[in-house]
PyMOL CGO cylinders between C-alpha atoms (Angstrom):
from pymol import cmd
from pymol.cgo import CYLINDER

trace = [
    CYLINDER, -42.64, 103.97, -18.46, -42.59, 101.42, -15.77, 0.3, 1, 1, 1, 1, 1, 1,
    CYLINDER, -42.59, 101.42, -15.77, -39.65, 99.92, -16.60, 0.3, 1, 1, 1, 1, 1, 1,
    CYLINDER, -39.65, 99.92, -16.60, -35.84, 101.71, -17.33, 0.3, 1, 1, 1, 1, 1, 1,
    CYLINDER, -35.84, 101.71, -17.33, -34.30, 100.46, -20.02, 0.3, 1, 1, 1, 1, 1, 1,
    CYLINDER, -34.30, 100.46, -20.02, -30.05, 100.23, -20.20, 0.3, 1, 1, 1, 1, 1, 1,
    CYLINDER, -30.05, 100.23, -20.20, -29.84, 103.22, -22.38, 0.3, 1, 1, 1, 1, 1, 1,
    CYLINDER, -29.84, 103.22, -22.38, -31.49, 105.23, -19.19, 0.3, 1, 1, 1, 1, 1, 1,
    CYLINDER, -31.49, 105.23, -19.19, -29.11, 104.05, -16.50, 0.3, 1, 1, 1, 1, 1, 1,
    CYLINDER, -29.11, 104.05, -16.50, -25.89, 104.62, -18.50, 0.3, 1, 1, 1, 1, 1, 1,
    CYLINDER, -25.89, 104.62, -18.50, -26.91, 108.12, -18.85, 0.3, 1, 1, 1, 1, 1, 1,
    CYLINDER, -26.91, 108.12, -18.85, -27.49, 108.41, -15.45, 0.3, 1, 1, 1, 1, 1, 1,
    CYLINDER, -27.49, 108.41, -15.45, -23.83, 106.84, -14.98, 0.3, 1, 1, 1, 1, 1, 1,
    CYLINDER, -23.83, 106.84, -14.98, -22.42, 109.93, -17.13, 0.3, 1, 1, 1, 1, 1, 1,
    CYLINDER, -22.42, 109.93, -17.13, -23.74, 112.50, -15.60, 0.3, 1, 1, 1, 1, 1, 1,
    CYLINDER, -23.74, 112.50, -15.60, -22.98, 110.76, -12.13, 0.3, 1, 1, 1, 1, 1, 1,
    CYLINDER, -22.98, 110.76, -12.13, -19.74, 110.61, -13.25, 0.3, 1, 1, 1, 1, 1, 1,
    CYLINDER, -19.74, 110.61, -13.25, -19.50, 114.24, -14.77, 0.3, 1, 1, 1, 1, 1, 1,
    CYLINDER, -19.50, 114.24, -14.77, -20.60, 115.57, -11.87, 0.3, 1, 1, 1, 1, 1, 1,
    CYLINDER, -20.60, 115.57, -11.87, -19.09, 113.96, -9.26, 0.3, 1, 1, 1, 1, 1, 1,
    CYLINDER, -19.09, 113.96, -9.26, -15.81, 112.95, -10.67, 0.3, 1, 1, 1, 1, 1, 1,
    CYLINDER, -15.81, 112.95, -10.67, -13.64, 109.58, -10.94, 0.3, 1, 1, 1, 1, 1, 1,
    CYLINDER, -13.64, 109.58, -10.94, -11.64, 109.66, -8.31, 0.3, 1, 1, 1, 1, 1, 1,
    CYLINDER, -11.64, 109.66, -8.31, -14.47, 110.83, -5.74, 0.3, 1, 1, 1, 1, 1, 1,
    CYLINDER, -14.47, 110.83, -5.74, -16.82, 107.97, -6.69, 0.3, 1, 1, 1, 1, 1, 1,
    CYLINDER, -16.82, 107.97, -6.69, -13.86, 105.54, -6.34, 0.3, 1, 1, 1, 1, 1, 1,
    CYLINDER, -13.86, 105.54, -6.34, -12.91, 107.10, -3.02, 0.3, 1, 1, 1, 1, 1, 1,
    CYLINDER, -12.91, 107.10, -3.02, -16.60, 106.63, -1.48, 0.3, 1, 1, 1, 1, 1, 1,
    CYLINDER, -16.60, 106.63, -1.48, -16.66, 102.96, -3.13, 0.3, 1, 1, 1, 1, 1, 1,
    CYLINDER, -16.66, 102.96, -3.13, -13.03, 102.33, -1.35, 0.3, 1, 1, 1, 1, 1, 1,
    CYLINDER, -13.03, 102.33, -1.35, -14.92, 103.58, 2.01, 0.3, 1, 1, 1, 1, 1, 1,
    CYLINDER, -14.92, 103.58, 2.01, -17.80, 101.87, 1.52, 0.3, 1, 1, 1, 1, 1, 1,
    CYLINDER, -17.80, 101.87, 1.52, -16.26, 98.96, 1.08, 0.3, 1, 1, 1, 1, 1, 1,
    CYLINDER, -16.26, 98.96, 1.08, -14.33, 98.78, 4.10, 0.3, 1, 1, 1, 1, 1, 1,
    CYLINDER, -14.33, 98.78, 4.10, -17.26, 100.13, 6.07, 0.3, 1, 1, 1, 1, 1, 1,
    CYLINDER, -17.26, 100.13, 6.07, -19.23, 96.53, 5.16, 0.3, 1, 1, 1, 1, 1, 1,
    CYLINDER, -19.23, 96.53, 5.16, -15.79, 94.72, 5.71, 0.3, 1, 1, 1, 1, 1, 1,
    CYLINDER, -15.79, 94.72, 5.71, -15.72, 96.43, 9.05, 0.3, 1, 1, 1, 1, 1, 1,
    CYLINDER, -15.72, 96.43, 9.05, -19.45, 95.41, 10.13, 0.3, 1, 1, 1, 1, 1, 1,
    CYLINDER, -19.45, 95.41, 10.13, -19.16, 91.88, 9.00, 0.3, 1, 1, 1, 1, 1, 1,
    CYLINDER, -19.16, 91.88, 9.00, -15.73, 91.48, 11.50, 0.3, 1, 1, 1, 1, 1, 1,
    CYLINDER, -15.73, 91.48, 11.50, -17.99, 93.38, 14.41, 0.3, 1, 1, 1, 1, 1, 1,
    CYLINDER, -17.99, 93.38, 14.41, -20.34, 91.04, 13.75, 0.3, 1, 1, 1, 1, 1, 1,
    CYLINDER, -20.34, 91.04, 13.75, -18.33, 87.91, 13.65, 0.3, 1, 1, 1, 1, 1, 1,
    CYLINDER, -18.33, 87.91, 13.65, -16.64, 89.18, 17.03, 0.3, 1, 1, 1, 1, 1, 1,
    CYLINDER, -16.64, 89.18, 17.03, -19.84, 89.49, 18.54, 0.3, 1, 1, 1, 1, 1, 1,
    CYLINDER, -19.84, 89.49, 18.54, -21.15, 86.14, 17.27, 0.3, 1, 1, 1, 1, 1, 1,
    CYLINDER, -21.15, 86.14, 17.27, -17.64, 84.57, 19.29, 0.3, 1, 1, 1, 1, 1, 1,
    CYLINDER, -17.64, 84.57, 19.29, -17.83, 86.74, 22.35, 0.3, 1, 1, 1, 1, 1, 1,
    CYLINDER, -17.83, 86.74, 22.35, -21.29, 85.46, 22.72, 0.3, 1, 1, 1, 1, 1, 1,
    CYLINDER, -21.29, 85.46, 22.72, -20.71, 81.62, 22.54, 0.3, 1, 1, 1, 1, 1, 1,
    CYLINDER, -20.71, 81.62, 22.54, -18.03, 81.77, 24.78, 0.3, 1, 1, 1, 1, 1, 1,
    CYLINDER, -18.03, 81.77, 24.78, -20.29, 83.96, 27.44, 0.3, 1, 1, 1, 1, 1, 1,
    CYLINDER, -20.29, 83.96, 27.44, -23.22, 81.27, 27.23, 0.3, 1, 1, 1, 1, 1, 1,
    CYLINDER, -23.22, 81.27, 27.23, -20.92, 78.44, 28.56, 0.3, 1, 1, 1, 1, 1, 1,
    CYLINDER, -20.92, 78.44, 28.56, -19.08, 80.17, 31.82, 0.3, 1, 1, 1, 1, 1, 1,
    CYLINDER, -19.08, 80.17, 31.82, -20.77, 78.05, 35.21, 0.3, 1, 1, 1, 1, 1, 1,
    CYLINDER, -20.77, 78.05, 35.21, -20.87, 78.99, 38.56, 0.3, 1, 1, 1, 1, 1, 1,
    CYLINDER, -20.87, 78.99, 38.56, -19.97, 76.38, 41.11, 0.3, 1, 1, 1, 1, 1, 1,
    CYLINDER, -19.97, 76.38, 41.11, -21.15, 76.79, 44.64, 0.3, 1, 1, 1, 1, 1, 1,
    CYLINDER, -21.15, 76.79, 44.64, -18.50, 76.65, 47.53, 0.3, 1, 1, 1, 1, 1, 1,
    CYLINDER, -18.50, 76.65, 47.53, -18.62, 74.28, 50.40, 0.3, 1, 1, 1, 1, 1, 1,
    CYLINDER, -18.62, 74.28, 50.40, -19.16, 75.70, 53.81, 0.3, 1, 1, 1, 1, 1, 1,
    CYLINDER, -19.16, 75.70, 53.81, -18.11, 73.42, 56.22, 0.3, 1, 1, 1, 1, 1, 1,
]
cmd.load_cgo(trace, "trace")
């Protein structure tokens, strides 16, 4: 009872699909998909933007 077996989640996959439809599933697997593409470039933007931030010095001027 624990435990679902393969018979259970393919017909959970048929009615997903029955009620839902084909080309709505693949639309919101499209989007979802470029939703993690998008967050992994943020991220890697961020991870740049931040090592070149950490290495900017400040020199002091001479007053003579």
């Amino acid at each position: 009872m624990g435990s679902f077996s393969i018979w259970h989640w393919l017909i959970v996959l048929v009615i997903v699909v029955l009620v839902f439809g084909t080309k709505k599933l693949r639309n919101v697997g499209k989007d979802l998909g470029g939703a993690v593409h998008d967050f992994k470039k943020g991220l890697n933007e961020g991870d740049e933007r931040a090592g070149k931030d950490e290495v900017i010095e400040h020199k002091k001027e001479d007053k003579a």
